[in-house]
N, C-alpha and C positions, 0 to 999 in steps of 0.2 A: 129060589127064595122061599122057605118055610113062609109057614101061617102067621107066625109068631113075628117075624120082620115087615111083612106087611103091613101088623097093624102099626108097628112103631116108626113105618118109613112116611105118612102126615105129619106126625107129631113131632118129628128131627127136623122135618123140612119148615115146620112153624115154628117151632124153635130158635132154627138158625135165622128164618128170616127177622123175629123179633130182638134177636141179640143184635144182629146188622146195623137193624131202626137205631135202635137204643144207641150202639157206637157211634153212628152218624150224626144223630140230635147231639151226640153228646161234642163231636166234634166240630159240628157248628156249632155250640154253643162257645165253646171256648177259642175259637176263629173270631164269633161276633164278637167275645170280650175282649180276644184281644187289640181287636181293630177300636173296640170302645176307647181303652186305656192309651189307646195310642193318641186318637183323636181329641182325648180330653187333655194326654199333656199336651198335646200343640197348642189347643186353643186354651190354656193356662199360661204356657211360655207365650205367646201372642200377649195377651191382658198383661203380662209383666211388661214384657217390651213397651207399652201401650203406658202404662203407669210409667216408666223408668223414663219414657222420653218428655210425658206430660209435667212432672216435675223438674227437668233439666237433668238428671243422671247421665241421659244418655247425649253429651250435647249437641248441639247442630254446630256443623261450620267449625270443626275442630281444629282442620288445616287452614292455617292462615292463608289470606288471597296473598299473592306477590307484588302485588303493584300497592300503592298508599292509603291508608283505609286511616278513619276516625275511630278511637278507641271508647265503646261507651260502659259505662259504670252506672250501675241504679244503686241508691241507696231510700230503700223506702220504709216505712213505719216506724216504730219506736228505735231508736239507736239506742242498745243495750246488751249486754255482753252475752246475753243468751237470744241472740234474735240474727237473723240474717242481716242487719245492716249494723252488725257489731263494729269494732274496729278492725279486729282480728283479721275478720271475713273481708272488709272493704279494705285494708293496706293490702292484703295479698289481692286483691284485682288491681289497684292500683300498681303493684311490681308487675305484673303480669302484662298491665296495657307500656307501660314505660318501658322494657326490658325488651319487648318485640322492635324490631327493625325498621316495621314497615310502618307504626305507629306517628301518626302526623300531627295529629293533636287528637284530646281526651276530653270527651263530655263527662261530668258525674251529672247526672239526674236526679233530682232531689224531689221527691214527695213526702215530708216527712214532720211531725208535729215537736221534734223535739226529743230530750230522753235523756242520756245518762251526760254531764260534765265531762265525766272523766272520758268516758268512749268518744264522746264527739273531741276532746281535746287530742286524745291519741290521730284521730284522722286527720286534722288539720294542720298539727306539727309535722305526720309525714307529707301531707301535700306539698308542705313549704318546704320539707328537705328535698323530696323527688325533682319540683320546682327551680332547686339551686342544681340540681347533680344535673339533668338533661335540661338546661335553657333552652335547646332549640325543641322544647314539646312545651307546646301549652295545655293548661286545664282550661275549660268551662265551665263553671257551673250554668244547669238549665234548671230552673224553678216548674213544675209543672202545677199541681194544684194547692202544696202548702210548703211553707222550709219556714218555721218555728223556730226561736228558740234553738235549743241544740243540733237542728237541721241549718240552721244560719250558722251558728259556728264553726259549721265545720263550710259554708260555702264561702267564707269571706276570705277563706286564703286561696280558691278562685283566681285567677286571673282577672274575667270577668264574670257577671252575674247576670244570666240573662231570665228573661220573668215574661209568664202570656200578663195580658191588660186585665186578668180575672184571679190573679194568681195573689193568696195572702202570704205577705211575709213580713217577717220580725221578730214580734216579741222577744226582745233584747230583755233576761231579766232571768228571776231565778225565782224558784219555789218550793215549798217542804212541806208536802203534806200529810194527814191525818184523816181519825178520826178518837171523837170523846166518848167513851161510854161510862163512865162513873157516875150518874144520874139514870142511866138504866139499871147497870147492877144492884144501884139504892131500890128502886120501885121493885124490882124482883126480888129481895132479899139477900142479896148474894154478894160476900162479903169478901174485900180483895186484899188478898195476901203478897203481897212484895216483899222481898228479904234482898239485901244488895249489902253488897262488900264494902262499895263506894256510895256516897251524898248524892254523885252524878249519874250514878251507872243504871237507873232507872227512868231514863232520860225519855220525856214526852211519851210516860206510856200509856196506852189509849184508855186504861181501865181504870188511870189515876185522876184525881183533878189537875188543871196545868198550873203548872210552879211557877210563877211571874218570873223567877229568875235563869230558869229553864226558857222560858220564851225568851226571852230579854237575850239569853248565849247564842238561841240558836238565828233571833233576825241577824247576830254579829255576824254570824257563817256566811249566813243569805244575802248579807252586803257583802262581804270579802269576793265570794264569788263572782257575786255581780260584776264587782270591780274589775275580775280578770278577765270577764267575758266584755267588757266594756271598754279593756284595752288589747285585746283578742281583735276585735271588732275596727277598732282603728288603726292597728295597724294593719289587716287586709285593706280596708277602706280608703288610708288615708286623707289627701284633699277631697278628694271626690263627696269623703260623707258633710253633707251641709249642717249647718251648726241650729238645730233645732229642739227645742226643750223636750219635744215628747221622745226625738230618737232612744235613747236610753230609759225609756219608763216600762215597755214591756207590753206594747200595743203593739199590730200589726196592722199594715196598710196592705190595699191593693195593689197588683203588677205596676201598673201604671205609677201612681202615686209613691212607690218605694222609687223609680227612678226621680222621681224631682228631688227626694230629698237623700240624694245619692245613695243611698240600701243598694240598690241594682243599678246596672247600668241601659240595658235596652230591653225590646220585644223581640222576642226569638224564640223557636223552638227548637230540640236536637236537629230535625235533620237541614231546619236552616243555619242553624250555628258550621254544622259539619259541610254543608254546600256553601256557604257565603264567607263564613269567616275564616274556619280549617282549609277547605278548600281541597278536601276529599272524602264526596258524599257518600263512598262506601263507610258503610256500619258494620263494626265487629264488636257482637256485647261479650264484655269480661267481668258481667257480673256474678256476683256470689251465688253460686247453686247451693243446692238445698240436696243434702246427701242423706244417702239410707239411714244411719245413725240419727241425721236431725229429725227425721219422718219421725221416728221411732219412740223418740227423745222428749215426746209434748212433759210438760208441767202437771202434775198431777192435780185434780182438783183440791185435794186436803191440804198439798201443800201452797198452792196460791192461797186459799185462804187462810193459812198459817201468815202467810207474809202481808195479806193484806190486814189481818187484825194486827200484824206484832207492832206497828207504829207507821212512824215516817218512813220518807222515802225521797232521795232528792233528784231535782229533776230539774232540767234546763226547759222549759216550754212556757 
């Protein structure tokens, strides 16, 4: 070995050792990442599974038990065609409880202030059809802390109505509401332009003064309805409902207090109904889940407040 390889055989041997380092850092570094990347989608797919099942997506109890179970249905908050206790959503749990085999009878559970006529009509005509096609399944309705209004309409084709001693129910009646602003747009200067095709077609608009003959059409609606919900009412009811002036005024009594004047019929709640009365205390809930799309799906703010200045709104409550 010359003179000349001598000095260059440190300088290879530091060379090589620092090119080593360098590949090694470099291969744990990309070892560590990728154990990282791995570890973060687990614990990503985890929090989804985590969400998907907190919501109901994922649901529990999907296999039916084999032996006789009570079929229970919640129907809770506003009844309205874009809400989980639409019609849509609660006839399809309704098919769903009535169509299994092992179904012995059907709680619907009701929390609910009321909401759309028309929604709560569609549930209660299917109750009374599903009613006539499977005789041997009864419905319950169970009252928990409110059934209003458009939540009564739809419990009164119910078989029975069962109510806690704290529970308000009724409001048998109908309403149209609003708001006026044509006294604010005078103080602010602001000057309102309506153009219509029709006499009518600018019907209680919140920006106009109200038309006494615009009022006068629409309390006609707000009886007619009345009226259907007031024979809606009696014929779930029949004898049972006692002949009392304030029943049909649009007030609501306590649990207790709707059974005297036949509203409801006892004290119960689901899992007494489904042990004492059904008389199969297993519970299978076939209510409406809330799916990826409705998550996704909320109302935007610009447009609720679009709907909530554009006028009236009718409402069973």
């Amino acid at each position: 070995m010359n003179e000349s390889e001598l000095k260059n055989k440190p300088d290879n041997w530091e060379k090589n050792l620092l090119e080593n380092l360098a590949l090694s850092s470099l291969r744990e570094q990309r070892r560590a990442r990728s154990w990282g990347i791995f570890f973060k989608t687990l614990i990503f797919i985890y929090l989804f599974i985590v969400l998907f099942a907190a919501l109901g997506w994922i649901e529990e109890g999907t296999v039916r038990l084999p032996d006789n179970h009570t079929a229970l249905i919640e129907l809770k908050g506003v009844i309205a065609a874009d809400t989980m206790s639409s019609a849509d959503k609660i006839i399809t749990s309704l098919h769903a409880a009535f169509k299994d085999k092992n179904t012995k009878g059907v709680v619907l559970r009701i929390n609910s202030p009321g909401g759309s006529p028309v929604q709560a009509g569609y549930i209660n005509d299917e109750i009374r059809r599903l009613r006539i096609k499977y005789p041997e399944i009864p419905l319950y309705a169970v009252i928990s802390d409110i059934c209003a209004s458009g939540g009564y309409y739809v419990a009164v084709a119910a078989d029975k109505i069962f109510v806690d001693k704290a529970s308000l129910v009724g409001s048998i009646g109908a309403l149209m509401d609003g708001f006026g602003f044509s006294g604010t747009l005078e103080k602010l200067g602001v000057e309102r332009r309506l153009l219509t095709s029709g006499e009518s077609k600018g019907f209680l608009d919140p920006f106009s003064p109200l038309d006494p003959a615009q009022k006068k059409y629409a309390e006609s609606l707000l009886k007619e309805i009345h009226e259907q919900f007031i024979t809606v009412v009696k014929q779930g009811r029949g004898e049972r409902l006692k002949d009392h002036p304030e029943i049909f005024s649009g007030v609501v009594w306590t649990g207790e207090k709707s059974i005297e004047l036949g509203v409801a019929d006892a004290l119960g709640s689901t899992e007494y109904v489904a042990r004492e009365i059904i008389q199969a205390e297993t519970l299978v809930d076939y209510s409406p889940r809330e799916g990826f799309s409705d998550f996704f799906s909320r109302q935007r703010f610009g447009q609720t407040m679009m709907e909530f200045l554009s006028g009236s709104e009718w409402f069973l409550r």
